[in-house]
C-alpha positions in Angstrom: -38.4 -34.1 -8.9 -37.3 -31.4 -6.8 -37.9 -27.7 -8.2 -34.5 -26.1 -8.2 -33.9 -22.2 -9.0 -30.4 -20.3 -8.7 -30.9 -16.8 -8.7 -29.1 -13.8 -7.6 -29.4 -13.0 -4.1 -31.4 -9.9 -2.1 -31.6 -8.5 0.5 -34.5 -9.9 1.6 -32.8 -13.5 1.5 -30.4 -12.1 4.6 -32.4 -14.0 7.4 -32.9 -17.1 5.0 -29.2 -17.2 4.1 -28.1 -16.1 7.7 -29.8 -19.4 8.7 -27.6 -21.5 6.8 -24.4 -19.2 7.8 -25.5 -19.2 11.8 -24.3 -23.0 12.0 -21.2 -22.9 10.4 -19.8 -20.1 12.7 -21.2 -21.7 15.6 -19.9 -25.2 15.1 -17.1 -25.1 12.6 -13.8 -23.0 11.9 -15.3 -23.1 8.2 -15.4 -19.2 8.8 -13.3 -17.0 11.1 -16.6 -15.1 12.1 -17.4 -15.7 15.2 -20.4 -13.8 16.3 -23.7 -14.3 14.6 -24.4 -11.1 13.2 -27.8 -9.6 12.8 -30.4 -9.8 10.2 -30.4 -6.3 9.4 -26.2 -6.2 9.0 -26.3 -9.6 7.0 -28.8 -7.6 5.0 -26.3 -4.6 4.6 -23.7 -7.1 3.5 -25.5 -8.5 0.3 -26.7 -5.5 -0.7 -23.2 -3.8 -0.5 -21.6 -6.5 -2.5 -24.1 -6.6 -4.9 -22.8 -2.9 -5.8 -19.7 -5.1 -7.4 -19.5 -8.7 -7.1 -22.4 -11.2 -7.7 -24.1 -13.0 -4.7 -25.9 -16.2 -5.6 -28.7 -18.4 -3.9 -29.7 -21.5 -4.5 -33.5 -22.1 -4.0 -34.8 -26.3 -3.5 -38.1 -26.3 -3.9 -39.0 -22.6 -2.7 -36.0 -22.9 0.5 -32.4 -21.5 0.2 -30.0 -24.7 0.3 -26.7 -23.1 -0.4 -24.9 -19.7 -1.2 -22.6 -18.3 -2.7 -20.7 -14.4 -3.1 -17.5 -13.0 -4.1 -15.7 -9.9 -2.9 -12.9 -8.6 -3.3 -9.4 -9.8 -2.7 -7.2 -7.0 -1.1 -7.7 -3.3 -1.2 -4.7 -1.8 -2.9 -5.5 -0.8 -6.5 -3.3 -3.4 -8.9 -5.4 -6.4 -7.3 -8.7 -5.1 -8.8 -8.3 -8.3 -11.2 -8.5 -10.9 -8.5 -11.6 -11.8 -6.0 -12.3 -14.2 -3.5 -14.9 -16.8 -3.4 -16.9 -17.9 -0.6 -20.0 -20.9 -1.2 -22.0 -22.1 2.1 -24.4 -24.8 1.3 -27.0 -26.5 3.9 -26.2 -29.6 5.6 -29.7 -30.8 4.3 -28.4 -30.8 1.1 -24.9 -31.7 0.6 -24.0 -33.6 -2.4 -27.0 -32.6 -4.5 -23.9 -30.4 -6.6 -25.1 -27.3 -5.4 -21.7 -25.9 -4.9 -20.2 -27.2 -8.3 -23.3 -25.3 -9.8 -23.0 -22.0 -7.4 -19.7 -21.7 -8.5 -20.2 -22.1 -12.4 -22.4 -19.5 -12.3 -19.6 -17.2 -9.8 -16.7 -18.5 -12.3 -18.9 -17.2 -15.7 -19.7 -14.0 -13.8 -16.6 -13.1 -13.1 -15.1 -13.7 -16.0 -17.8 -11.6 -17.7 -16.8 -8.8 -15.4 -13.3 -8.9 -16.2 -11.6 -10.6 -13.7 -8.6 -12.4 -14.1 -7.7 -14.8 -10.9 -10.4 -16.3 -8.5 -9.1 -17.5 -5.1 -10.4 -19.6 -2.3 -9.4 -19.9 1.2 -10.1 -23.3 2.6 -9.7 -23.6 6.6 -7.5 -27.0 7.1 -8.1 -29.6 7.8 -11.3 -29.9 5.6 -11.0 -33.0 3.0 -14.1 -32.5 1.2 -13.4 -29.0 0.5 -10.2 -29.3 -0.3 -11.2 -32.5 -2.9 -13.7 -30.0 -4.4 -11.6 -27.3 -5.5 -9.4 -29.0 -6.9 -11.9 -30.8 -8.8 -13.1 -27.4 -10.0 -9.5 -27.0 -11.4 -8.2 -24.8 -8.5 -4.7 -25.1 -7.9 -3.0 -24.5 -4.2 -0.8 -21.5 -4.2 0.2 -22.0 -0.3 -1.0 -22.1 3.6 -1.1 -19.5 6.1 -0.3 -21.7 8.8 -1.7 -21.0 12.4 -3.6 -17.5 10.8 -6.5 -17.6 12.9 -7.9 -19.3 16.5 -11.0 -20.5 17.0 -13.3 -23.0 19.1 -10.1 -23.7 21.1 -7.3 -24.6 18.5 -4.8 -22.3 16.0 -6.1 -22.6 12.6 -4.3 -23.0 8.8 -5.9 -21.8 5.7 -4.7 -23.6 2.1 -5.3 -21.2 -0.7 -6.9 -21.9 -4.0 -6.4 -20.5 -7.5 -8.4 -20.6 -10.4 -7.2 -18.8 -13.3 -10.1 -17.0 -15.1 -9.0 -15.7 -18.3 -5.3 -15.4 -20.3 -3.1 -12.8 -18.7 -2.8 -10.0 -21.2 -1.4 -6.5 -20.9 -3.0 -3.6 -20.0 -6.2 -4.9 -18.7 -9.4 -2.9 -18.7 -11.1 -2.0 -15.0 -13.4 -5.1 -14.6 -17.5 -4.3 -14.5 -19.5 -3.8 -11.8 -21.3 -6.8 -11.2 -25.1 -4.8 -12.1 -23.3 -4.3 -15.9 -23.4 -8.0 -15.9 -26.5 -8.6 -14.9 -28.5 -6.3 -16.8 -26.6 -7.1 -19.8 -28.8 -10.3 -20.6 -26.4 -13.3 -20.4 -26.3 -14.1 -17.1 -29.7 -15.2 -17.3 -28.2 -18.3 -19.3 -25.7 -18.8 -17.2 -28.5 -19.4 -14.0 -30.3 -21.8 -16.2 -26.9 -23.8 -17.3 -26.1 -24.3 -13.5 -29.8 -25.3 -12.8 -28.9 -27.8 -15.0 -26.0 -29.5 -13.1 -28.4 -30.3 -10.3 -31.1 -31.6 -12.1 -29.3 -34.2 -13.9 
């Protein structure tokens, strides 16, 4: 049996997770990147999103197979309650459940944090991706049609919802994502979605 780990990313995973990251810009309109960027500023990027929002990696048998890292949905104040979730997972080792588990463990976090509405944009047409959200419970809230070009064609994006927790009044400003971590539960949490993969 294969030894699976899900941990929260560091820096020092920015050339290991780059690797995975490299293809899809390369080959696929999965991103809207379309330079690879260097270690070192793949590096910066974990690291500054770890100063909010969790970043995740999944290890198979000591190698990253898939990622995962939220950020932030739009800059003006009253959308502090809503992120965005990205999840990048090796060809190698699609269908393992890797993503399903990546994002149970980005799901609790937030929610832990004190965020209120997760969202997901999904480049179209992408079948598999679009299946798995809404398998996760995601609901589509609408396509930007022809948002973006890349590798020669005008490109849609369908956006996901996933409601995190009851809409209440006055909510309190959501934790920063080291509160969470250092708070002793999410350690759980990593082992629950170790578990989705090993069954």
């Amino acid at each position: 049996m294969s030894k699976v780990r899900i941990r929260v990313a560091t820096p020092k995973d920015g050339a290991a997770i780059l690797e995975i990251y490299k293809w899809y810009i390369e080959n696929t309109a999965v991103t809207f990147e379309t330079e690879v960027p260097s270690v070192e500023e793949f590096e910066r990027r974990i690291e500054n999103t770890l100063v909010r929002f969790p970043w995740l990696v999944c290890e198979i048998d000591g190698a990253v197979a898939g990622y995962a890292y939220a950020s932030k949905h739009r800059e003006r104040a009253a959308y502090q309650w809503s992120a965005d979730l990205s999840i990048y997972v090796d060809a190698k080792f699609h269908r393992k459940h890797i993503a399903t588990a990546l994002y149970q463990v980005s799901v609790e976090t937030l929610r832990l944090q004190g965020y209120y509405t997760a969202f997901a944009g999904v480049t179209t047409p992408n079948p598999k991706s679009e299946a798995f959200h809404a398998a996760y419970g995601f609901d589509t809230v609408g396509v930007f049609e022809n948002v973006g070009y890349k590798l020669g064609e005008w490109r849609s994006v369908k956006w996901f919802k996933l409601t995190l927790s009851d809409y209440g009044k006055e909510p309190i400003v959501p934790k920063a994502f080291p509160e969470v971590k250092d708070a002793g539960v999410l350690e759980k949490i990593l082992r629950d979605a170790e578990e989705i993969i090993n069954r």
